[in-house]
One Martini backbone bead per residue (centre of mass of N, CA, C, O) as a GRO file, in nm:
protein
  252
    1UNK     BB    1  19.367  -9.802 -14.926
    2UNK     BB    2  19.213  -9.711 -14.679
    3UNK     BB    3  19.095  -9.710 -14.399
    4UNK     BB    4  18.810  -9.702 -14.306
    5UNK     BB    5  18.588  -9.489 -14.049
    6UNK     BB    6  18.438  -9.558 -13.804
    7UNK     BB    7  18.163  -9.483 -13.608
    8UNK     BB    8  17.972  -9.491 -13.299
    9UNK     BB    9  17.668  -9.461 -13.146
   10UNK     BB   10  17.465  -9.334 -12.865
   11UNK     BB   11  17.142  -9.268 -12.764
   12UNK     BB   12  17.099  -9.102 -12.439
   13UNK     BB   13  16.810  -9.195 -12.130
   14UNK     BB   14  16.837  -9.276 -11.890
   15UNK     BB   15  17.087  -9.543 -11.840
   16UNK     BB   16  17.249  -9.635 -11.593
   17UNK     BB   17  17.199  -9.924 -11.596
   18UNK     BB   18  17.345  -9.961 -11.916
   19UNK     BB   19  17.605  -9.759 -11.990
   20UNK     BB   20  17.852  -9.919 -11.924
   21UNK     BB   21  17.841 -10.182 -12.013
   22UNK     BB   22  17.788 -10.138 -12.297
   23UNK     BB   23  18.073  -9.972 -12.346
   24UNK     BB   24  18.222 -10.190 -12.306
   25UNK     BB   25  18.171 -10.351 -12.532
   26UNK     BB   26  18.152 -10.153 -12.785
   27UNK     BB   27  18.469 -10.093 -12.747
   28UNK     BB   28  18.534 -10.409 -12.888
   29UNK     BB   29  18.425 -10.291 -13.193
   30UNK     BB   30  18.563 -10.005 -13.130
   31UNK     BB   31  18.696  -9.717 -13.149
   32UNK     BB   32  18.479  -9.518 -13.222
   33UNK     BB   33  18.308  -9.306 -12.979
   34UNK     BB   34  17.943  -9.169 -12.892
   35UNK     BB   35  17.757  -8.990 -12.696
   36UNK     BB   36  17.382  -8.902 -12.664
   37UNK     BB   37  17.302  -8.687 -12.421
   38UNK     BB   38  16.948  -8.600 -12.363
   39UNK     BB   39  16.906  -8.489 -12.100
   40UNK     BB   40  16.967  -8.635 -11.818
   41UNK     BB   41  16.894  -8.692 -11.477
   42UNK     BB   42  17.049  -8.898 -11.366
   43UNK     BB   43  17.368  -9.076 -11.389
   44UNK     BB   44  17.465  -9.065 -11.668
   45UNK     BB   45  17.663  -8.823 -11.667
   46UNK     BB   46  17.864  -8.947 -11.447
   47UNK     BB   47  17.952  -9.185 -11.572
   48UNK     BB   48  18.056  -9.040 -11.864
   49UNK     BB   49  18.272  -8.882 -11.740
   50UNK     BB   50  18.449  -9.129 -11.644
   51UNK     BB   51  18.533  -9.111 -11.954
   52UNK     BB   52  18.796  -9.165 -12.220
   53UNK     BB   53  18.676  -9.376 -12.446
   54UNK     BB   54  18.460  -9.151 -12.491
   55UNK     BB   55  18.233  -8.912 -12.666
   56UNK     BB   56  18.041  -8.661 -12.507
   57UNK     BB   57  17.679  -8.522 -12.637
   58UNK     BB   58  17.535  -8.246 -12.509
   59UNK     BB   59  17.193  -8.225 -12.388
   60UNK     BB   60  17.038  -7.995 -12.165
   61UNK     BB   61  16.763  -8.117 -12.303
   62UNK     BB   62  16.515  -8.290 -12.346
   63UNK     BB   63  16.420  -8.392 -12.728
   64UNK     BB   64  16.512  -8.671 -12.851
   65UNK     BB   65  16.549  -8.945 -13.077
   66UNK     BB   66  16.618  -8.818 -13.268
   67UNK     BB   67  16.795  -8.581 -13.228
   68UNK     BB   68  17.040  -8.794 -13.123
   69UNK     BB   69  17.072  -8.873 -13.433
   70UNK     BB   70  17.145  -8.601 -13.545
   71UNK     BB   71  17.376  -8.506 -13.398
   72UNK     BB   72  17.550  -8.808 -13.485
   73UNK     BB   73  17.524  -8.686 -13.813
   74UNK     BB   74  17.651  -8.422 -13.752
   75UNK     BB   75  17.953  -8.557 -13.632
   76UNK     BB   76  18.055  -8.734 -13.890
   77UNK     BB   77  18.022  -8.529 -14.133
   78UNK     BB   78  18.238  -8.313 -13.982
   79UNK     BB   79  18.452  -8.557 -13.931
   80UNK     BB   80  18.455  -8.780 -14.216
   81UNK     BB   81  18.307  -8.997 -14.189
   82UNK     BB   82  18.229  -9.316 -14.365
   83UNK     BB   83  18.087  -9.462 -14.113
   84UNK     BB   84  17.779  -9.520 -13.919
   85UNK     BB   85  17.687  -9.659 -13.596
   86UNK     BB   86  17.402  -9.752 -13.468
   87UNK     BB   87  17.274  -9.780 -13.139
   88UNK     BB   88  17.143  -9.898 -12.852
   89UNK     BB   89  17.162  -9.859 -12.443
   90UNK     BB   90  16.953 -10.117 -12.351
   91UNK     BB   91  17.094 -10.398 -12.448
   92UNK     BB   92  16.949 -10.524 -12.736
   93UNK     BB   93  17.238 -10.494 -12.854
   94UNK     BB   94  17.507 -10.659 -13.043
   95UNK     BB   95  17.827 -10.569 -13.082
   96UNK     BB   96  17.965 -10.737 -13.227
   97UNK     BB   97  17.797 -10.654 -13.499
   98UNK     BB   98  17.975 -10.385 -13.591
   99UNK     BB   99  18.129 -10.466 -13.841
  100UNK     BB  100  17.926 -10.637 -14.021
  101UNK     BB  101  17.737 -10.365 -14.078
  102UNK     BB  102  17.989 -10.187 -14.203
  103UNK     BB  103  18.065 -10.408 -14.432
  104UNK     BB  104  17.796 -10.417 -14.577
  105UNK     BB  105  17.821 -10.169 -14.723
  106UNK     BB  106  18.051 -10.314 -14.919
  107UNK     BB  107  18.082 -10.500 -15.135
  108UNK     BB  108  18.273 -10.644 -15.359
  109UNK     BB  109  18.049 -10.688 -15.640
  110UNK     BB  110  17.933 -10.384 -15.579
  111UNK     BB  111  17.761 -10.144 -15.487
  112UNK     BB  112  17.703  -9.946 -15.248
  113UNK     BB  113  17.518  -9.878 -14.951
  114UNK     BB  114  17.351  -9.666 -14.728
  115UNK     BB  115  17.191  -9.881 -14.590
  116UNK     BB  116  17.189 -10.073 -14.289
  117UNK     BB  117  16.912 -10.266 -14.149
  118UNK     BB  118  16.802 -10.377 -13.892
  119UNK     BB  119  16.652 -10.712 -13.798
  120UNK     BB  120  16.422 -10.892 -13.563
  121UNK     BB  121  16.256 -11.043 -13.854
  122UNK     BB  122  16.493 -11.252 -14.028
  123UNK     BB  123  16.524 -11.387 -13.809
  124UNK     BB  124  16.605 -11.691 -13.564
  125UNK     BB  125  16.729 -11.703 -13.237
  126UNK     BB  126  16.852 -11.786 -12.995
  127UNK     BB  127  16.677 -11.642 -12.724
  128UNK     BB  128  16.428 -11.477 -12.841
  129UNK     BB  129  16.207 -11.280 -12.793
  130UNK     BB  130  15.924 -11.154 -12.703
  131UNK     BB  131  15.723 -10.951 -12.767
  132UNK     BB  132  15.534 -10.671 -12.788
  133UNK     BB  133  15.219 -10.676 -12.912
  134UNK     BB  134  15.173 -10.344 -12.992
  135UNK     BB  135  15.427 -10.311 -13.131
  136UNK     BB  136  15.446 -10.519 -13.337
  137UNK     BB  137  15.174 -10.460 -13.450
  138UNK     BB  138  15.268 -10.200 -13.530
  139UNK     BB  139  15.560 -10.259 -13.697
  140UNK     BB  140  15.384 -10.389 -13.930
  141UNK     BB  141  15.219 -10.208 -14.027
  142UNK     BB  142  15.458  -9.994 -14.108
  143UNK     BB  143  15.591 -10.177 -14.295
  144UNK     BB  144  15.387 -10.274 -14.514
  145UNK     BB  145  15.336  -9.965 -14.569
  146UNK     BB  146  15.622  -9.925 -14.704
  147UNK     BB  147  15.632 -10.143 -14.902
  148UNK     BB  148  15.316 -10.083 -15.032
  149UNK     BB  149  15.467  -9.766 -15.147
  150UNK     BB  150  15.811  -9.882 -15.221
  151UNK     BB  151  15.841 -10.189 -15.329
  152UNK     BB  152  15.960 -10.336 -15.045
  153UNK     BB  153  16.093 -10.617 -14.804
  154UNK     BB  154  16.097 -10.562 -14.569
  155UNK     BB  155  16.104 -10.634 -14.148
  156UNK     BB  156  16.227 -10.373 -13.992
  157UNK     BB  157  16.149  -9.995 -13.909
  158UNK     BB  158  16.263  -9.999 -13.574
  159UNK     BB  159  16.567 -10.036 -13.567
  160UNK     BB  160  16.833  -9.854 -13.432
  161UNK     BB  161  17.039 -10.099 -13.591
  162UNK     BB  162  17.281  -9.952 -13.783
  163UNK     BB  163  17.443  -9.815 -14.094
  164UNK     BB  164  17.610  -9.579 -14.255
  165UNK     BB  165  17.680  -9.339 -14.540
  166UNK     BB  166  17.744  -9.071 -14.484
  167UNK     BB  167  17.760  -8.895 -14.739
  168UNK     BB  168  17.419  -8.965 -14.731
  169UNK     BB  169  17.307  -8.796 -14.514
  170UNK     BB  170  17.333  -8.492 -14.634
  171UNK     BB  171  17.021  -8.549 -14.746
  172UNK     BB  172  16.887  -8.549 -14.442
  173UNK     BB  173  16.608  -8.388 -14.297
  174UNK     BB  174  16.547  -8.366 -13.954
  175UNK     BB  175  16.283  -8.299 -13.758
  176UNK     BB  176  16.207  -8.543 -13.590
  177UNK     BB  177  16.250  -8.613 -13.275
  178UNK     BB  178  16.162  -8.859 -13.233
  179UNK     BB  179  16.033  -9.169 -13.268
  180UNK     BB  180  15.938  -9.130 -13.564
  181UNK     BB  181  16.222  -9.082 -13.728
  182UNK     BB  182  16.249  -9.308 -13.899
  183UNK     BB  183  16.040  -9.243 -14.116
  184UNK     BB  184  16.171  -8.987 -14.197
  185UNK     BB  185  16.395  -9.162 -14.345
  186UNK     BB  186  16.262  -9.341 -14.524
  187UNK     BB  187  16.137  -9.081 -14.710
  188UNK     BB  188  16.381  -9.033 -14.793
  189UNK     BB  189  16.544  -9.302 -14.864
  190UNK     BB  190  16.346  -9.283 -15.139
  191UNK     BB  191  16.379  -9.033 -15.231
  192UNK     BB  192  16.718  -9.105 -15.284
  193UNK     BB  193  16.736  -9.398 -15.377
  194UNK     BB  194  16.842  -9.581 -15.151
  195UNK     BB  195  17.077  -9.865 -15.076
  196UNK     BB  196  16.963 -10.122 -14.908
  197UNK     BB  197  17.016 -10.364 -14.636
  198UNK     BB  198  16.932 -10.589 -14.446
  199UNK     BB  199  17.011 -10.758 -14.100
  200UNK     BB  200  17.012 -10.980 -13.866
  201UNK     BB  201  16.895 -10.961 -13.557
  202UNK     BB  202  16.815 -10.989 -13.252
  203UNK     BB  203  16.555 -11.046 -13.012
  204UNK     BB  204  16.541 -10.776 -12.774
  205UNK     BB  205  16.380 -10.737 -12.458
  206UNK     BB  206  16.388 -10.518 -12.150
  207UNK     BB  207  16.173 -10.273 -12.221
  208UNK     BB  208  15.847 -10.307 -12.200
  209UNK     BB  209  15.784  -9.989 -12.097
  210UNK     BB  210  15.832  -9.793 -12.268
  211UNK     BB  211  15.825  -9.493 -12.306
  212UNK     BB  212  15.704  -9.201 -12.578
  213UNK     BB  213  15.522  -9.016 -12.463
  214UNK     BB  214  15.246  -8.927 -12.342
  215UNK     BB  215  15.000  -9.015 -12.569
  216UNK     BB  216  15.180  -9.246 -12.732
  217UNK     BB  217  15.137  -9.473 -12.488
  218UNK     BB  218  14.891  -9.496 -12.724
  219UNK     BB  219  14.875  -9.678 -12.952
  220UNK     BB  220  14.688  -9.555 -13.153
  221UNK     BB  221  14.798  -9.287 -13.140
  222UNK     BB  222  15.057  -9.370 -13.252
  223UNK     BB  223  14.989  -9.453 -13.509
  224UNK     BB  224  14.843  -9.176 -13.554
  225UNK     BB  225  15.129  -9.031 -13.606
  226UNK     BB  226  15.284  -9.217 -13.805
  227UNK     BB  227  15.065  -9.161 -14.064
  228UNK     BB  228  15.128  -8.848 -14.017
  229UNK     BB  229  15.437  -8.829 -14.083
  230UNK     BB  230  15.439  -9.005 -14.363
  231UNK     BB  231  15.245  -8.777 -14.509
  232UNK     BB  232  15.374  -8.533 -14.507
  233UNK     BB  233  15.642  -8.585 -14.605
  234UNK     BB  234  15.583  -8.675 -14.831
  235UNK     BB  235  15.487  -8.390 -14.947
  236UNK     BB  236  15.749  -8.287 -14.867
  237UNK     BB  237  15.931  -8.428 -15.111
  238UNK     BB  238  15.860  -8.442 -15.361
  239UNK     BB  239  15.783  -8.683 -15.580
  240UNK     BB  240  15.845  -8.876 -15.810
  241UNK     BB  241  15.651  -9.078 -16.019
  242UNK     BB  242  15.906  -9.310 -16.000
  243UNK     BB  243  15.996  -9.388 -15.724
  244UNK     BB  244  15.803  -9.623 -15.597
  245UNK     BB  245  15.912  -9.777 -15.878
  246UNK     BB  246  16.169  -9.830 -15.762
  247UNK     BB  247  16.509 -10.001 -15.735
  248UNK     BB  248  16.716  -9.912 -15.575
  249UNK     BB  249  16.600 -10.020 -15.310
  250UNK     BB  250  16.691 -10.304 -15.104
  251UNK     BB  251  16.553 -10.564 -14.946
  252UNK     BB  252  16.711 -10.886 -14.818
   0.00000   0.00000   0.00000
């Protein structure tokens, strides 16, 4: 068998200040790499430019954090490789786990996952951050209403640093651009029954004001907005009556 080809992304919104150090360390840990520069005003384009050993995809205006993970989903698709692995470019994650990430999709003993999502609560590692308060306390409200939704195991709905069995994204339509489609991605891989599997990695914020956009950077407003993605999809999805109780979704 060939060897598998890993393709590493990162989706950048003026990140001048973290993205040359982020790019080297990634560098150490993947072959291939694109960034999907989200239409950055600061230096990250130039800086971007200057650099020969990563693919840069420019949107010409920011779109959304959604955006720039569809973009790496559909070059991803394009180019047939067989595992993504998202990153954030904010320093929060740690490059040396994209290996283990990406190994951890395909098991010696079982069938292949389609997705490894990284969990910042599945363990405790030294050095780990204090989160911020109204955010950890979305993510958990958030992770616990998918769980009894889907009868999962969650721990961590909102972590970036993720492995795709590229294969399985074809069946993904992304419409959400911004913060709230990781929801929008959770009740597709429910509605097509994929197998998840958590991996822990450190639990770092380096951002603690990071902006959401308008509105949503009040907490309440934020949270009845992902209630409000969360609703639609799932009427969008046309569920089969046992999916909630299907077991084939695994978060261990």
């Amino acid at each position: 068998m060939s060897p598998r080809r890993i393709l590493t992304a990162l989706p950048v919104f003026n990140e001048e200040r973290h993205v040359g150090t982020v790019l080297d360390v990634v560098r150490r840990y993947s072959q291939d790499v694109i960034v999907v520069d989200d239409g950055s005003s600061d230096r990250t384009p130039e800086l971007l430019s200057r650099r020969m050993d990563v693919r840069t995809l420019t949107h010409e205006v920011n779109q959304g954090y959604g955006a720039a993970l569809r973009t790496a989903f559909d070059y991803a698709l394009e180019n047939e490789y067989d595992v993504l692995v998202t990153i954030d470019c904010d320093g929060q994650h740690e490059p040396k786990l994209i290996p283990e990430l990406a190994a951890a999709l395909f098991p010696k003993d079982d069938e292949p996952f389609d997705m490894i999502s990284g969990s910042r609560y599945l363990k405790t590692f030294e050095g780990d951050s204090a989160p911020p308060e109204q955010r950890r306390k979305i993510n958990h409200e958030i992770t616990q209403w998918l769980n009894r939704r889907f009868a999962w195991g969650l721990t961590d709905a909102f972590c970036g640093f993720k492995a795709y069995r590229v294969p399985a994204l074809s069946q993904l339509k992304i419409t959400d651009l911004g913060y709230a489609m990781p929801l929008q991605l959770w009740v597709q891989a429910a509605r097509w029954q994929w197998r998840i599997k958590e991996f822990p990695v450190p639990l770092v914020y380096l951002d603690e004001e990071r902006s959401f956009g308008g509105s949503l950077d009040n907490a309440q407003r934020r949270l009845l907005h992902y209630y409000d993605v969360l609703h639609k999809e799932i009427a969008a999805m046309h569920f089969p009556c046992d999916v909630a109780d299907a077991a084939a979704p695994v978060a261990t």
